[in-house]
N, CA, C and O atoms as a MOPAC input file, in Angstrom:
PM7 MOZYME 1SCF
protein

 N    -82.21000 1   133.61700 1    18.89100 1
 C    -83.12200 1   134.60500 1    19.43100 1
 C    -82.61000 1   135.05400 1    20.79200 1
 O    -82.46600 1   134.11000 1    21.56800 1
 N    -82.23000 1   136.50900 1    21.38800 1
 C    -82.07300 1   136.90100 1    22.24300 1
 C    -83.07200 1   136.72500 1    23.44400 1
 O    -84.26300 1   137.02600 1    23.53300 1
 N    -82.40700 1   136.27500 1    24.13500 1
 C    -83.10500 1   135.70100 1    25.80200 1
 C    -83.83000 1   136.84000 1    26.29400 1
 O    -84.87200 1   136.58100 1    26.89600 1
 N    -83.37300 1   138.52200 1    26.11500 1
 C    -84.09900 1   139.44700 1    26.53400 1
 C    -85.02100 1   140.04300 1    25.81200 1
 O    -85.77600 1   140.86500 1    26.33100 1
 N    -85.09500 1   139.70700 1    24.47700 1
 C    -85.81300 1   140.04800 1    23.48000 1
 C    -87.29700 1   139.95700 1    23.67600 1
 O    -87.84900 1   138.87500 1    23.87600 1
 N    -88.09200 1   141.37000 1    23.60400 1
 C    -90.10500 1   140.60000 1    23.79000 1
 C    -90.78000 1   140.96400 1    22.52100 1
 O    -90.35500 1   141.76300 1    21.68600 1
 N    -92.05800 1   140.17400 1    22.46700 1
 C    -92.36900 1   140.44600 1    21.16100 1
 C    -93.70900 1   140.95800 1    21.21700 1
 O    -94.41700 1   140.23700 1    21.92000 1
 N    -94.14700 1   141.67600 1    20.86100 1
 C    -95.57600 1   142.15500 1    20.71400 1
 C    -96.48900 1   141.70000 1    20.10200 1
 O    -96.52200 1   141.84900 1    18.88100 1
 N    -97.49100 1   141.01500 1    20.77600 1
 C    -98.49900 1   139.43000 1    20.16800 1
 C    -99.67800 1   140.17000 1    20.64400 1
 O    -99.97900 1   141.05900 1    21.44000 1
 N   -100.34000 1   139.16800 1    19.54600 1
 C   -102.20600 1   139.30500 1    19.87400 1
 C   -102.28100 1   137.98300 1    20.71900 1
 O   -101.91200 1   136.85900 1    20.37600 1
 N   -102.87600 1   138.40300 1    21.96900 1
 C   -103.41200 1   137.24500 1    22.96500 1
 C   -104.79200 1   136.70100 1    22.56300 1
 O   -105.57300 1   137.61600 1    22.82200 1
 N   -105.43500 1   135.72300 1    22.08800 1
 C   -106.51200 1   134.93800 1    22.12000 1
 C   -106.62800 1   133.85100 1    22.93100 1
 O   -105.95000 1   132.82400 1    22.88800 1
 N   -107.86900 1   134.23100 1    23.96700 1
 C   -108.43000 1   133.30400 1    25.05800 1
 C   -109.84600 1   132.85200 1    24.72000 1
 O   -110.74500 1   133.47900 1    24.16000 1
 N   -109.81600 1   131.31300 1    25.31000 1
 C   -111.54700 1   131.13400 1    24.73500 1
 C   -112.17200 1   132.34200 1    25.51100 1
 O   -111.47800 1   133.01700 1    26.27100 1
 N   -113.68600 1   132.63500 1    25.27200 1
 C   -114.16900 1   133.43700 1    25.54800 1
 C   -114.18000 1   134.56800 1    25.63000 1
 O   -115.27700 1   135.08400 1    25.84300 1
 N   -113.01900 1   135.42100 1    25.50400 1
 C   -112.65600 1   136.50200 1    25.16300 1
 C   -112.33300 1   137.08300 1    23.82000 1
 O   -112.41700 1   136.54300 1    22.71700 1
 N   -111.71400 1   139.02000 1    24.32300 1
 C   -111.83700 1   139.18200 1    23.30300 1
 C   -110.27000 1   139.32300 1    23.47800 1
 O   -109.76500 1   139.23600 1    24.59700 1
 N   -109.42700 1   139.56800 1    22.20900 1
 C   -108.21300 1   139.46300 1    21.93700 1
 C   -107.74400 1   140.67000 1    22.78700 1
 O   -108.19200 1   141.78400 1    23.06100 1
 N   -106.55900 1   139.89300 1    23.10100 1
 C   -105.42000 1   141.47100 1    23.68300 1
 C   -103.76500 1   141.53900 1    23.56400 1
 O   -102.90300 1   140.66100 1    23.55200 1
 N   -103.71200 1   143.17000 1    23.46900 1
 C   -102.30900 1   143.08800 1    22.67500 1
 C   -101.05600 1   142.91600 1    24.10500 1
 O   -101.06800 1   143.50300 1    25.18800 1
 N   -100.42200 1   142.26100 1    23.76500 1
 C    -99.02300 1   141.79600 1    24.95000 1
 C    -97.90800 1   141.68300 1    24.59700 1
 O    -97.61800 1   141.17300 1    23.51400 1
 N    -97.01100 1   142.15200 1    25.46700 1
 C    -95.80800 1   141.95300 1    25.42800 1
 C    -94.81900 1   140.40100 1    26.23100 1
 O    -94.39400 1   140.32400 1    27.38400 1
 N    -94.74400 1   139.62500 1    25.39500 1
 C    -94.10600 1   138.77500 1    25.94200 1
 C    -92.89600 1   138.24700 1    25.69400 1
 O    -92.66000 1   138.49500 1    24.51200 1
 N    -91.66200 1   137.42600 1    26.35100 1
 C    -91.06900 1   136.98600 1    25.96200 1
 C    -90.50500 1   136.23600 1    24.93000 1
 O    -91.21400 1   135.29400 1    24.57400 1
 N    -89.66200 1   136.34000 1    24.46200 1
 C    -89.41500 1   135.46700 1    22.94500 1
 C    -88.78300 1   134.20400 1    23.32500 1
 O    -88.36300 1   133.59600 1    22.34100 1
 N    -88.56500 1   133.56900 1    24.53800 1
 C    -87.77000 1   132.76300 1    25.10800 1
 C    -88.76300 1   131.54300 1    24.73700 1
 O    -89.95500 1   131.71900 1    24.48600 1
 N    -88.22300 1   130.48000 1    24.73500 1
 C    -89.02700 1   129.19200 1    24.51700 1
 C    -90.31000 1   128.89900 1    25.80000 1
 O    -91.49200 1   128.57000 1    25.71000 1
 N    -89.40000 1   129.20500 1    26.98900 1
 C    -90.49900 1   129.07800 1    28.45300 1
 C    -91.34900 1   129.95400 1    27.98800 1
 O    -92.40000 1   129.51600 1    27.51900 1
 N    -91.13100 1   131.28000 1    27.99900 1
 C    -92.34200 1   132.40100 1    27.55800 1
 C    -93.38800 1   132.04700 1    26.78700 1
 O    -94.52500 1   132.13200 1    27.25300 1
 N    -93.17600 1   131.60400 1    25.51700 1
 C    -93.54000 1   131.10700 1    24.50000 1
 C    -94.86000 1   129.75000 1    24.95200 1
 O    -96.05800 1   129.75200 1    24.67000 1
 N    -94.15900 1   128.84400 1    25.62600 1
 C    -94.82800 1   127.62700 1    26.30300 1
 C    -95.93700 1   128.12100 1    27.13100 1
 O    -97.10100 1   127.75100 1    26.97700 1
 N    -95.49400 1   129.07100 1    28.12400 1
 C    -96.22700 1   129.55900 1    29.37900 1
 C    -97.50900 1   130.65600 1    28.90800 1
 O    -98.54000 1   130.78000 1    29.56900 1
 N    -97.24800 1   131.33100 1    27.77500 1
 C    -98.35700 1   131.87700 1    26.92900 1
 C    -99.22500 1   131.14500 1    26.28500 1
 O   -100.10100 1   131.81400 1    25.73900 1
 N    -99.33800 1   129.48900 1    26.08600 1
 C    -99.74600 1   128.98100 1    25.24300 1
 C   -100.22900 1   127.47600 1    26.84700 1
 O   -101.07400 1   126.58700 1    26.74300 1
 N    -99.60900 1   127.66900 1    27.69100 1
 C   -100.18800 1   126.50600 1    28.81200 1
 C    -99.77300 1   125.01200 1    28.35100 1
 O   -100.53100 1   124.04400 1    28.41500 1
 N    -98.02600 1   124.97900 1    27.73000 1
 C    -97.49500 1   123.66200 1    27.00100 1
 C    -96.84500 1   123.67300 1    26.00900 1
 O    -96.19800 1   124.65100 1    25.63500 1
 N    -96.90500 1   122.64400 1    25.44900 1
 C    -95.61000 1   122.70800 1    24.07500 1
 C    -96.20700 1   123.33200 1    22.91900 1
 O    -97.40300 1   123.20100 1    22.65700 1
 N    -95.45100 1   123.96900 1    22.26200 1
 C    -96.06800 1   125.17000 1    21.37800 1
 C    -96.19600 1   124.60200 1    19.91900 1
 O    -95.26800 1   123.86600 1    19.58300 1
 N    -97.21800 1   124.82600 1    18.96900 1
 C    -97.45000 1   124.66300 1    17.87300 1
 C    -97.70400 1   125.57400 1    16.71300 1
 O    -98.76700 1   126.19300 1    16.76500 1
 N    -96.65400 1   125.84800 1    15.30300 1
 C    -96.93000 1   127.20100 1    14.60800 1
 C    -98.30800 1   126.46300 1    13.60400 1
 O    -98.63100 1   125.29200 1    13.40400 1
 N    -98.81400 1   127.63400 1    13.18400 1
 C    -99.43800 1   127.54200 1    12.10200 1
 C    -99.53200 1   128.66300 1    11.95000 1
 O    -99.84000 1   129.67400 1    12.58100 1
 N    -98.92300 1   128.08700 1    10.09800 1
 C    -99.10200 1   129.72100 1     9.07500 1
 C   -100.34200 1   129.70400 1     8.48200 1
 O   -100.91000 1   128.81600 1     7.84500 1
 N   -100.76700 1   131.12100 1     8.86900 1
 C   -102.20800 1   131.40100 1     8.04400 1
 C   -102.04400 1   131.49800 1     6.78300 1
 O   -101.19300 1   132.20100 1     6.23700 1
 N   -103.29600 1   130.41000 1     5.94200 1
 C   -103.09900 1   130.74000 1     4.47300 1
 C   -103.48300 1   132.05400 1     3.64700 1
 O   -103.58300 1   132.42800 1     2.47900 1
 N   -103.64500 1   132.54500 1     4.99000 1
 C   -104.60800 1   134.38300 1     4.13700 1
 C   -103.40600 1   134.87100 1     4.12400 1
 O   -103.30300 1   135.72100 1     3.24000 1
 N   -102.31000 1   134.68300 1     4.80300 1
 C   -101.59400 1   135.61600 1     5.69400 1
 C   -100.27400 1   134.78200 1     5.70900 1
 O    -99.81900 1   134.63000 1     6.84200 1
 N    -99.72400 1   134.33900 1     4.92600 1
 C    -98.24800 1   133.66600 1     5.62500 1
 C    -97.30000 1   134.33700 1     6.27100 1
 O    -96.68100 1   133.50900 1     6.94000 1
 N    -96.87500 1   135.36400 1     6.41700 1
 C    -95.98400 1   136.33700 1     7.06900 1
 C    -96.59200 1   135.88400 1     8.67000 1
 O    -95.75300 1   135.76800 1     9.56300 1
 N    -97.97900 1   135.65000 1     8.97400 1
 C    -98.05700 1   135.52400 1    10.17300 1
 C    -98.43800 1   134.00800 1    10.87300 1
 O    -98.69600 1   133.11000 1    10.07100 1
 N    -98.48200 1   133.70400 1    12.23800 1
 C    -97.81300 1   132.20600 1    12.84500 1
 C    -98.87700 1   132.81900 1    13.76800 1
 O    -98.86700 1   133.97200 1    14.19800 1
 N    -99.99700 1   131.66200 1    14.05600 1
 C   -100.75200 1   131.21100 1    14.92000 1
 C   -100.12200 1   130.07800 1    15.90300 1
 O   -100.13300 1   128.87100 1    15.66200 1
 N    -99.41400 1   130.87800 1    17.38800 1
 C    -99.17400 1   129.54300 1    17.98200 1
 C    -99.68200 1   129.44700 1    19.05900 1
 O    -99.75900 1   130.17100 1    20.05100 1
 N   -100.10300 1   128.27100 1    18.72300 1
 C   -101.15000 1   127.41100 1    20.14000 1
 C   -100.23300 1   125.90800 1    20.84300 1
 O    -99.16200 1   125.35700 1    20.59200 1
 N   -101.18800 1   125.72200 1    21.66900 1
 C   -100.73500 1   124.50600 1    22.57800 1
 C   -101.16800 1   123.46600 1    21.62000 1
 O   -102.35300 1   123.26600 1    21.35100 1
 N    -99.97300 1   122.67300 1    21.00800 1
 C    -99.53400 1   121.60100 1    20.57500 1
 C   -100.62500 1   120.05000 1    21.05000 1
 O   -100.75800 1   119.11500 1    20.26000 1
 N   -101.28900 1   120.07000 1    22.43500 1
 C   -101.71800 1   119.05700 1    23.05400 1
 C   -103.23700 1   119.48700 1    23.21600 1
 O   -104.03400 1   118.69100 1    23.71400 1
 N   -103.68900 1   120.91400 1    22.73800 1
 C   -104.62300 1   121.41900 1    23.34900 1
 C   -105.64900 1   120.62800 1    23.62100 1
 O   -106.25000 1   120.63200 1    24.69600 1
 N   -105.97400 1   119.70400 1    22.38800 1
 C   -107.16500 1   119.12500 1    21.98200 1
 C   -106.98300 1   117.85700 1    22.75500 1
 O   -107.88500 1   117.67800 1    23.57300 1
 N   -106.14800 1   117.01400 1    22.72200 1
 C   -105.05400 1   116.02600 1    23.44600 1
 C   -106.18200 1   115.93700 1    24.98600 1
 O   -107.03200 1   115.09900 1    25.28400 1
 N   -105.60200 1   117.49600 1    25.88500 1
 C   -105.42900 1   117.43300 1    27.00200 1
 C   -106.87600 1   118.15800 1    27.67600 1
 O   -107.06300 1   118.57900 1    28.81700 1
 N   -108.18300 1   118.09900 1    25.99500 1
 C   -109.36900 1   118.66600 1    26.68700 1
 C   -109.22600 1   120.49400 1    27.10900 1
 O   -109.63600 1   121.14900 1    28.06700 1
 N   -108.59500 1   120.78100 1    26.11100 1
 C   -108.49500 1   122.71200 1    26.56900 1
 C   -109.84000 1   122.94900 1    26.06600 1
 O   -110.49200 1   122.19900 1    25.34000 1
 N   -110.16000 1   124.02600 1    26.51600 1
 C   -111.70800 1   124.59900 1    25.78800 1
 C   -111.51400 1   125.41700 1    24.66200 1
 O   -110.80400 1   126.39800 1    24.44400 1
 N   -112.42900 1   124.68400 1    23.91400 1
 C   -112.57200 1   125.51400 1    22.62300 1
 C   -112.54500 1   126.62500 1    22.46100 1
 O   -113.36200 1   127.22500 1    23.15900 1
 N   -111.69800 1   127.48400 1    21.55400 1
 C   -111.44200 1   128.51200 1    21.59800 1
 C   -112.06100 1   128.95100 1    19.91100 1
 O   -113.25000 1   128.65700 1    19.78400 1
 N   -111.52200 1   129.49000 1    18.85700 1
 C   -112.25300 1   129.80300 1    17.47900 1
 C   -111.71400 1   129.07000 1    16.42900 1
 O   -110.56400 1   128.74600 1    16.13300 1
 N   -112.84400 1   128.87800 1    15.91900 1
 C   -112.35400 1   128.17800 1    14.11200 1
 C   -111.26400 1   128.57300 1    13.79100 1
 O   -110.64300 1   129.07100 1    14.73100 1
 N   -110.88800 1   128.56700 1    13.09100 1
 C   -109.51200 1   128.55400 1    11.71400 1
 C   -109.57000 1   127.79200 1    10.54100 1
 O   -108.70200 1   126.95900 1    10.27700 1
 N   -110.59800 1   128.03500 1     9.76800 1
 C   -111.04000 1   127.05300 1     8.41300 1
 C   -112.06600 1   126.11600 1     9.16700 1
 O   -113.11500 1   126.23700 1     9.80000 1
 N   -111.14400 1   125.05200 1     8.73400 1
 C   -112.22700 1   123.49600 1     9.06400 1
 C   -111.68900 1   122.90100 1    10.10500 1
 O   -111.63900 1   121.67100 1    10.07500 1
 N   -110.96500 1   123.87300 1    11.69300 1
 C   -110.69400 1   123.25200 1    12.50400 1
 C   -110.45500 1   124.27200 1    13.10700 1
 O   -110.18600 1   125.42000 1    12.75300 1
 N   -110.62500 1   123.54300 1    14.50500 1
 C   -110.99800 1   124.35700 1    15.89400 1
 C   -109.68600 1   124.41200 1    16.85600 1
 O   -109.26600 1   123.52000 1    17.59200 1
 N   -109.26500 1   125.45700 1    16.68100 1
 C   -107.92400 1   125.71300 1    18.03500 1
 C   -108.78700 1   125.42100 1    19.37400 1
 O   -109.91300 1   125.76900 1    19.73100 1
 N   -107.65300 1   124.54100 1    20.02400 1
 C   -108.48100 1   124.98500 1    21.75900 1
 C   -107.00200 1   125.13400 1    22.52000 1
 O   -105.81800 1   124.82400 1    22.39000 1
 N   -107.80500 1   125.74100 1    23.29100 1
 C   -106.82800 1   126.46200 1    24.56200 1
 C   -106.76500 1   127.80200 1    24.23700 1
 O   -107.72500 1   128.33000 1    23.67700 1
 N   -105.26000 1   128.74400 1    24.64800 1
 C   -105.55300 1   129.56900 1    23.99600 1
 C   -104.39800 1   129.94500 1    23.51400 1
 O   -103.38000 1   129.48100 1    24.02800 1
 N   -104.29400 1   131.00300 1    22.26400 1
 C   -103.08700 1   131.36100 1    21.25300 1
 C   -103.45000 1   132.51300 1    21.24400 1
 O   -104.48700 1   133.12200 1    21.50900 1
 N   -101.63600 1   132.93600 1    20.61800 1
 C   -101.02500 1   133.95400 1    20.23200 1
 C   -100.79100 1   134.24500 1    18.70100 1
 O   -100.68500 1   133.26700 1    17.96100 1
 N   -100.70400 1   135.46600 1    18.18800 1
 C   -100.07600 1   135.76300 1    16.69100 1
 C    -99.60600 1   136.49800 1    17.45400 1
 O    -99.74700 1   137.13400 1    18.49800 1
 N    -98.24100 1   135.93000 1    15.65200 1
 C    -96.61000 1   137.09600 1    15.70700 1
 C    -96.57400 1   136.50500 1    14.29000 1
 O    -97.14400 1   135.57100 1    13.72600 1
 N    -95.79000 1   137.31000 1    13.99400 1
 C    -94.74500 1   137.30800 1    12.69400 1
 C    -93.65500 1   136.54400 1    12.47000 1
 O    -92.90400 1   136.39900 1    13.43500 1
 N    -93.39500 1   136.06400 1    11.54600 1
 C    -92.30200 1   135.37400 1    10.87200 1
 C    -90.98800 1   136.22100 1    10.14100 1
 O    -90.84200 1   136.31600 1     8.92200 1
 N    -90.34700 1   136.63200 1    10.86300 1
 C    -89.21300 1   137.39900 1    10.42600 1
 C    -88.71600 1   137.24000 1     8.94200 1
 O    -88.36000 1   138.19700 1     8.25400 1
 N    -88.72300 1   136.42700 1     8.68100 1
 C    -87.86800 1   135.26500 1     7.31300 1
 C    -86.91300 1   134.70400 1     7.42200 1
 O    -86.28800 1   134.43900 1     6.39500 1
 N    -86.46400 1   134.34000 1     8.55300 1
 C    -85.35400 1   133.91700 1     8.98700 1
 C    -85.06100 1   133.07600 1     9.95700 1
 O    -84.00100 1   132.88600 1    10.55200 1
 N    -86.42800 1   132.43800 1    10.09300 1
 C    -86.73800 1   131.46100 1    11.01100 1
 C    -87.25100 1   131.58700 1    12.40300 1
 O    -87.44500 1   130.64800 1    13.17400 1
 N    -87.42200 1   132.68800 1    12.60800 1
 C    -87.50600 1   133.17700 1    14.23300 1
 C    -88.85900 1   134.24000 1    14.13500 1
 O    -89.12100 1   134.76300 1    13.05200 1
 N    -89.54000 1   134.46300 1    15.12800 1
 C    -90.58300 1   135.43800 1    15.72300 1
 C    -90.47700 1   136.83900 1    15.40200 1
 O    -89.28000 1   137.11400 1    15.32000 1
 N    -90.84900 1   137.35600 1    15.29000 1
 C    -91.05300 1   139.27000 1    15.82000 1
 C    -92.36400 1   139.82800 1    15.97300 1
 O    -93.42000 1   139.23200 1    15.75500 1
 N    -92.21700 1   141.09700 1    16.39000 1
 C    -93.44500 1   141.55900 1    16.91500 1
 C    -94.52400 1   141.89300 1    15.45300 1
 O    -94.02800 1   142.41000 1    14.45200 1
 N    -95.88500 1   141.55400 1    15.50300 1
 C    -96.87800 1   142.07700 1    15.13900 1
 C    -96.49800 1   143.43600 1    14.39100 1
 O    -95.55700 1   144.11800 1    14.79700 1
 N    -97.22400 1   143.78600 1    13.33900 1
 C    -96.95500 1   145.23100 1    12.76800 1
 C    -98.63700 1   145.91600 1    13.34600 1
 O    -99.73600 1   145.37700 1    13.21600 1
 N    -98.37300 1   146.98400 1    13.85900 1
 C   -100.17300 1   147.69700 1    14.02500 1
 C   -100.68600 1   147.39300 1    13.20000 1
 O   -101.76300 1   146.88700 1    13.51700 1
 N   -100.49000 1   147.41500 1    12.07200 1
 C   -102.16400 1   146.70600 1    10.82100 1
 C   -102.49400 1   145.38100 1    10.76600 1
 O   -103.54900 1   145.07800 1    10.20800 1
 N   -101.45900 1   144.12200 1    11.46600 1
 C   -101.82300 1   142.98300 1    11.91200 1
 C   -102.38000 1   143.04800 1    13.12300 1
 O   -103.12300 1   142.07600 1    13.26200 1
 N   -102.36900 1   143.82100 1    14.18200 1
 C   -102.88300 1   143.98300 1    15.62900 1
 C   -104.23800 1   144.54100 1    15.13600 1
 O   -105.20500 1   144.02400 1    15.69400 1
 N   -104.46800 1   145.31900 1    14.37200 1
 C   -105.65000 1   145.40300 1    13.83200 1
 C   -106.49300 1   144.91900 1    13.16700 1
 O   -107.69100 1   145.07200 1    13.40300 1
 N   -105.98800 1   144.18100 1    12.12100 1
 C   -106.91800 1   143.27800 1    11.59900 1
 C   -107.25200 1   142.03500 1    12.27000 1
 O   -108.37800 1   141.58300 1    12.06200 1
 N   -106.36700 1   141.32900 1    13.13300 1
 C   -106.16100 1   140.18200 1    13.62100 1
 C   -107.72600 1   140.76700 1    15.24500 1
 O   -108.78800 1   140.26900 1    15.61700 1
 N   -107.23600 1   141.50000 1    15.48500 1
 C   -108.30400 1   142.06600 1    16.59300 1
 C   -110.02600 1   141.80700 1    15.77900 1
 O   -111.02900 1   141.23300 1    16.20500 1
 N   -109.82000 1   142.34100 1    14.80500 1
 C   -111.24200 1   142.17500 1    14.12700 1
 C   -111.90400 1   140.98900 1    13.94700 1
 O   -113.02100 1   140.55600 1    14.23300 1
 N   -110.70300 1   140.48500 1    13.27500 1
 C   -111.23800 1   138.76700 1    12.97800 1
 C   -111.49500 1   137.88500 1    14.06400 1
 O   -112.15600 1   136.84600 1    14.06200 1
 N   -110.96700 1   138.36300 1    14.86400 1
 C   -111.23200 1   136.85500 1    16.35700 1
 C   -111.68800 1   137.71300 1    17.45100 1
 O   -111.48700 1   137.30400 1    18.59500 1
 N   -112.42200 1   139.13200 1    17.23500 1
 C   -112.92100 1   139.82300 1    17.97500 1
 C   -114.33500 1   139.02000 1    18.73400 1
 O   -114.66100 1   139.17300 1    19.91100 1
 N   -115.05100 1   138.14100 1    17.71700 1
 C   -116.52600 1   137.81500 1    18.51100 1
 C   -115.44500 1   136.12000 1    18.75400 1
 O   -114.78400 1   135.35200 1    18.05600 1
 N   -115.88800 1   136.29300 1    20.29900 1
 C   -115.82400 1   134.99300 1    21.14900 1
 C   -117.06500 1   133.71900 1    20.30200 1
 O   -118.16600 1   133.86400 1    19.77200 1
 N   -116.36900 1   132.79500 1    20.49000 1
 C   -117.25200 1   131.84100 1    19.15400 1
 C   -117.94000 1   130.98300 1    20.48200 1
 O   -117.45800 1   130.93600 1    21.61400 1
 N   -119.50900 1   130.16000 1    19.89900 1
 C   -120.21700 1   129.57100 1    20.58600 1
 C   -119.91500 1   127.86900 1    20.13200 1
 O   -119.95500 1   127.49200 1    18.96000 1
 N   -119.64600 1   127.05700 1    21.18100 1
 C   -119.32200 1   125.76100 1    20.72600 1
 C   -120.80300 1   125.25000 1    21.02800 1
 O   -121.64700 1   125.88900 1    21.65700 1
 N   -121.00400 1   123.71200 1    20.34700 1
 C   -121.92900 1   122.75400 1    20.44300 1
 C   -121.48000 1   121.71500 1    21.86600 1
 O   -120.28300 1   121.94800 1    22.03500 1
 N   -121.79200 1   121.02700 1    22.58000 1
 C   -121.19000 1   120.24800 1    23.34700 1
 C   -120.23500 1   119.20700 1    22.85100 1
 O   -119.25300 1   118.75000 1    23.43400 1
 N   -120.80000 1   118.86100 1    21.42600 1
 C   -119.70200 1   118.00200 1    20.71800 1
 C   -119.56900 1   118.55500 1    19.26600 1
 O   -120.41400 1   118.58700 1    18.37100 1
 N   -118.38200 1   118.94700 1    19.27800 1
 C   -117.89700 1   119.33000 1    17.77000 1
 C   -116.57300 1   118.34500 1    17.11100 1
 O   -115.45300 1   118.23500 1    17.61000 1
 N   -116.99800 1   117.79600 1    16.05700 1
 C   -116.01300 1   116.83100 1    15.50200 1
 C   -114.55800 1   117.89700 1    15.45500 1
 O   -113.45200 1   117.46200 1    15.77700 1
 N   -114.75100 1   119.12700 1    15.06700 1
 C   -113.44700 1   119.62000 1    14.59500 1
 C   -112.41600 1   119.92300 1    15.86600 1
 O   -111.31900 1   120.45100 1    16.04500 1
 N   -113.38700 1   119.30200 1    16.58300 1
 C   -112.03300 1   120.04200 1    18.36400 1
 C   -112.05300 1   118.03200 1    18.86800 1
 O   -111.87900 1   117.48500 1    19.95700 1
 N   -112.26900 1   117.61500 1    17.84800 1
 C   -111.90200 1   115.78700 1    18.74600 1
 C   -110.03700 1   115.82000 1    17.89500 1
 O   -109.80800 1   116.52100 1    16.91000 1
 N   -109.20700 1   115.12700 1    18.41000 1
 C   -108.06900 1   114.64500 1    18.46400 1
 C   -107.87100 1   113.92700 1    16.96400 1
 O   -108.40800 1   112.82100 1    17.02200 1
 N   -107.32000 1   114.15100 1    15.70800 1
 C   -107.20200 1   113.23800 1    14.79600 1
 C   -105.77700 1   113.90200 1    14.12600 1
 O   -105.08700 1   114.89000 1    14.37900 1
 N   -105.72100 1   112.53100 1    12.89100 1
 C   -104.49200 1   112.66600 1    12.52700 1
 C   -104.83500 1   112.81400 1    11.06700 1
 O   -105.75700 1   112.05000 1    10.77900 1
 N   -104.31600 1   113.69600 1     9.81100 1
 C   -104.21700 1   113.37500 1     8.81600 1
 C   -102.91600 1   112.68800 1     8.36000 1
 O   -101.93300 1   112.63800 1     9.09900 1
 N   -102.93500 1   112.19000 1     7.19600 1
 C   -102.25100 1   111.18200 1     6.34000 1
 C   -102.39300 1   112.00700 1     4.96800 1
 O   -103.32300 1   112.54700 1     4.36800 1
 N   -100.89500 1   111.82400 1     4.75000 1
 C   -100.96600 1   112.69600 1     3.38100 1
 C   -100.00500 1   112.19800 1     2.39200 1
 O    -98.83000 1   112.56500 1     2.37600 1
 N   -100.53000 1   111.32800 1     1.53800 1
 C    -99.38900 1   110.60100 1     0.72500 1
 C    -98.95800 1   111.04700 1    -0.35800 1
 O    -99.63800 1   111.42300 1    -1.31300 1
 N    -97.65200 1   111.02400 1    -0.25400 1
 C    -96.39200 1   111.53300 1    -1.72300 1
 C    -96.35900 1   110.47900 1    -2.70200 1
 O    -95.64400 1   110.58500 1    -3.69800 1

């Protein structure tokens, strides 16, 4: 991935509403958008696109930010695209759009929600 290369992402912050950015494709960039070590997740609606958040979020007490199924991102994340080739690229406008819709309402937490506590699954072959 080119060091000067930026990619055009949907920003999601708790409490807010999403916004579109231009950021670096560099690993620091990447980290510094996310407040730590970065974590993908492919949406199962959507595999072409990569939800990445802070890796420790939950770890290090970030504030809850929105569902995703049966578990709660905290801190805050970015979507981008999956090139096919192992690497990032920018958002297409009909993902900046739909993605805006879906995580448009800022979500209300409980003081304790099991799905934002720290756990591990186990998944045996």
């Amino acid at each position: 991935m080119s060091e000067n290369k930026t990619l055009h992402v949907l920003c999601v912050e708790p409490g807010k509403t999403p916004e579109e950015k231009e950021i670096g494709a560099d690993l620091k960039s990447l980290q510094a958008e996310v407040g730590g070590l970065i974590e993908c997740v492919y949406l199962n609606d959507d595999p072409g696109t990569i939800l990445v958040c802070n890796e420790e979020g939950k770890l290090n007490g970030m504030e809850m930010n929105r569902r995703l199924g049966d578990d709660i991102i905290c801190g805050p994340f970015f979507l981008v695209r999956d090139d096919g080739d192992g690497d990032f690229t920018s958002l297409t406008d009909r993902q900046v759009a739909e993605y805006k819709e879906r995580f448009s309402e800022a979500e209300q937490f409980s003081d304790y929600e099991p799905d934002a506590q720290p756990h591990m699954r186990f998944i045996a072959f």
